[in-house]
C-alpha angles and dihedrals in degrees: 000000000000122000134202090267102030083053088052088057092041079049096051092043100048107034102091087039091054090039095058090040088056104038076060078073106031131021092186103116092209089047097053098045081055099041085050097049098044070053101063100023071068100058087041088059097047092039087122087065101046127088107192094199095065114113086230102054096097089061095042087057087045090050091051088046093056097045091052097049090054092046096057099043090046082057082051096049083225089109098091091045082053091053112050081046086065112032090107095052101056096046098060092036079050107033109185115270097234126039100258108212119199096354107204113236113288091214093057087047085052098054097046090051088050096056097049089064116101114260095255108042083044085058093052100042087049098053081044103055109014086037107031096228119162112234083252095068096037091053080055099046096046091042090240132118119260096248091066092039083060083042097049087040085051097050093051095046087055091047092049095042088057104038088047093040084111084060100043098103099037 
């Protein structure tokens, strides 16, 4: 558990390592104090759970880091520009974990796990992530409510994680 005092430490510790994980996703000054800041506002929140003593703390922060960051790019619909800026990156920081040999061609898997999702929730995956619609105009769009438009997206993002897993460290 992480006190008032025990967090300023932990504050103090962890700051430059949080700000250098996050300028590798925004090199915007005012977006990364915030960032830092939302990061650390989160490990605040969940102080009751942390031991910083663990020897896995430090990854723990550096997860939390990550996942805001991508959060916040995917709100501002910069996360697939990001990502095509950085493709090459990640893949040489997070090589696969098995050698892949002849890898069949990731478009026409796509396309095959895209057609194996239901009409509807393909509908919906696809105004989500080829439009950029939120789920509130798609629920509109679709005449649904915007529960079943999370459920339909949610569907479509299980059947595709599991019909592309071959292709999950490439």
């Amino acid at each position: 558990m992480l006190g008032r005092k025990k967090f300023e430490l932990f504050f103090e510790q962890y700051f430059d390592d949080i700000v250098s994980f996050l300028s590798y996703y925004t090199s915007c000054p005012r977006e990364l104090e915030d960032w830092t800041q939302e990061v650390f506002l989160k490990i605040w929140e969940a102080r009751d759970h942390i031991d910083p003593d663990h020897p896995s703390v430090k990854g723990y922060i550096i997860k939390t880091a990550r996942n805001h960051a991508l959060k916040q790019l995917r709100n501002q619909k910069k996360y697939d520009s990001w990502l095509q800026n950085h493709i090459l990156d990640l893949t040489k920081t997070h090589p696969p974990k098995e050698p892949v040999i002849n890898p069949p061609n990731f478009d026409d898997a796509y396309q095959t796990a895209l057609s194996k999702i239901p009409e509807r929730a393909q509908q919906a995956y696809l105004l989500s992530r080829e439009e950029g619609l939120n789920y509130k105009e798609i629920a509109k769009t679709m005449n649904i409510s915007p529960k079943t438009v999370e459920g339909q997206i949610s569907h479509a993002l299980k059947i595709l994680r599991e019909e592309l897993k071959d292709f999950r460290y490439l």
